[in-house]
C-alpha positions, -999 to +999 in steps of 0.1 A: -871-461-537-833-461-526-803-447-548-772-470-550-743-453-541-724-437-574-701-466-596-665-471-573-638-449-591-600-454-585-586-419-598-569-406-571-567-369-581-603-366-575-601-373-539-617-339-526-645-350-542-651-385-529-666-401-501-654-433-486-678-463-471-670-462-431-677-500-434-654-511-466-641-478-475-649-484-508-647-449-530-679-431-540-681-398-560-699-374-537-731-366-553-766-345-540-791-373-530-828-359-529-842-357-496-861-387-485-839-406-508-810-428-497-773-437-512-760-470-497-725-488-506-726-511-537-705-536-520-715-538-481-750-524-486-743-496-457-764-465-462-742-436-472-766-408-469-799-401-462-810-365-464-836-357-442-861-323-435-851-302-403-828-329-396-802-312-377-829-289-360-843-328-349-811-335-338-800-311-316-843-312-304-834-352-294-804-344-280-815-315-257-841-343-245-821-373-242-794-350-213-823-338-194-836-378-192-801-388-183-801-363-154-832-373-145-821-411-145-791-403-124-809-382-099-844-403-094-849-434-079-843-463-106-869-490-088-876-501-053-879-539-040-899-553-012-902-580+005-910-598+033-920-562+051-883-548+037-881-521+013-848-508-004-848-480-028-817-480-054-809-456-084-778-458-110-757-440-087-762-464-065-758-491-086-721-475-099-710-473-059-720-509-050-690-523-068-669-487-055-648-511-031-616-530-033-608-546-062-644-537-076-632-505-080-625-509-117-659-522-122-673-490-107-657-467-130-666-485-159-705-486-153-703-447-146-681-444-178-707-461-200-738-455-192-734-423-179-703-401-189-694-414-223-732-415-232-738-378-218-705-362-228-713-379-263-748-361-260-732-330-252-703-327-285-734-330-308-753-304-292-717-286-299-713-296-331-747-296-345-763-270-324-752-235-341-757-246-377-793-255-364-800-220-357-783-214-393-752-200-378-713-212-387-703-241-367-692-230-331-650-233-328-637-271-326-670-282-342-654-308-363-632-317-332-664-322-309-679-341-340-652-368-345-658-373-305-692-382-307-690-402-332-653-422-316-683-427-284-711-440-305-695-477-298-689-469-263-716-453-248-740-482-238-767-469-220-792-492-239-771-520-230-774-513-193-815-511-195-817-544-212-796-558-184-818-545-161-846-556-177-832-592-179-826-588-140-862-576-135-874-611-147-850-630-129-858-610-090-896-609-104-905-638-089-882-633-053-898-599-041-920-565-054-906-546-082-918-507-082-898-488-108-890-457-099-892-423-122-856-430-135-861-463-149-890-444-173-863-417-178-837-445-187-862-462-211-874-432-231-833-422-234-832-451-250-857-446-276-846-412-278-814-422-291-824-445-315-844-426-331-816-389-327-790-415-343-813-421-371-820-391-383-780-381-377-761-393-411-723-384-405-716-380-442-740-351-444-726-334-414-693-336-421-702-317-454-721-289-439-690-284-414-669-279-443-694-261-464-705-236-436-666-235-422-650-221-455-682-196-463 
C-alpha cells in the first residue's frame, strides 16, 4: 500500500512546515510516513518519500562500493580485441585520450567529466554528506553544501550511459574480431547496478530533514 501525498494547501505562513514536489512543486504539508510506506505527489504521481530501514547506513555501504569499482574501472583493462593474429588492449582512459587531439580535445574532456569525475566526485559528496549521520554523528561541516552537489550531478554523471554505448558497440565490432572484456568492464557493469539500486534507497526529502534535524540539535 502507498500513502498519497497530504491534500495541496496554499497558506503561506506555514511554509517551514511544507515540502514542495521537485517535479511540479506543488505544496505538501510535511508529515511522518511509516517506513516501508510511500508519499507520492497528488498531481505528477512522483514519490515524495519513502522511508526505508538502515537506509543511510546502505547508502553510504553502496557508495563506499560503487568509488572502489570506479577505480577499478579506470585502472583495469576495459576489453581486448583480436583479430587476424592482432591484439589491442584498451581501458576508459584510454578511451578518454583517443579523442585528446586537436579539435577532439573538447570531446575528451567531456567523456572524463561524465563518466568519470562528475560520477565519482558525485559519489564522494554523499559519502560527505551522508556518511557521519550513518555512524549517528551530526552532519560533517558543509554537509548540506556537499548534498545539494550530489544531487545538481545526478543529471550529469552518466556512467550508465557510457556502458550501454559500449554495449551497443560490442554488438556492432562482435561480428569484425574477438571481444575479451577485461576486469573493468565487470567493474563498470556492477557500478552500474550499484547505483541504481544506492539512488533507490536515497530519498532527498528525508535527508534534507535529517540535515536540518541533526544540524540544529
Amino acid at each position: 500500500m502507498k500513502y498519497a501525498a497530504p491534500p495541496l494547501i496554499t497558506d503561506t505562513t506555514v511554509l517551514p512546515q511544507l515540502v514542495a514536489c521537485p517535479t511540479c512543486d506543488t505544496l505538501y504539508h510535511d508529515a511522518d510516513i511509516p517506513q516501508g510506506r510511500s508519499a507520492r505527489c497528488l498531481r505528477c504521481h512522483r514519490v515524495l518519500m519513502t522511508p526505508r530501514p538502515n537506509a543511510m547506513t546502505r547508502i553510504v555501504m553502496l557508495a563506499t562500493a560503487a568509488s572502489v569499482l570506479m577505480i577499478a574501472a579506470i585502472s583495469f583493462p576495459f576489453l581486448s580485441l583480436e583479430t587476424m593474429g592482432l591484439r589491442q588492449q584498451a581501458s576508459v582512459i584510454d578511451t578518454i585520450l583517443a579523442y585528446s587531439d586537436g579539435l577532439m580535445v573538447p570531446l575528451s574532456l567531456a567523456l572524463a567529466a561524465l563518466i568519470v569525475v562528475l560520477p565519482l566526485t558525485r559519489l564522494m559528496a554523499i559519502l560527505y554528506a551522508v556518511g557521519p549521520m550513518a555512524l549517528g554523528d551530526k552532519p560533517a561541516r558543509g554537509a548540506a553544501r556537499a548534498f545539494r552537489l550530489a544531487e545538481t550531478l545526478k543529471p550529469w554523471a552518466m556512467a550508465e550511459v557510457f556502458i550501454v554505448g559500449v554495449a551497443v558497440a560490442l554488438v556492432k565490432v562482435g561480428g569484425l574480431a574477438t571481444l575479451t572484456y577485461g576486469p573493468a568492464f565487470w567493474a563498470f557493469a556492477t557500478l552500474v547496478l550499484i547505483t541504481v539500486l544506492k539512488d533507490n534507497f536515497m530519498c532527498s526529502l528525508i535527508i534534507w530533514k535529517t540535515l536540518e534535524t541533526r544540524s540544529n540539535s
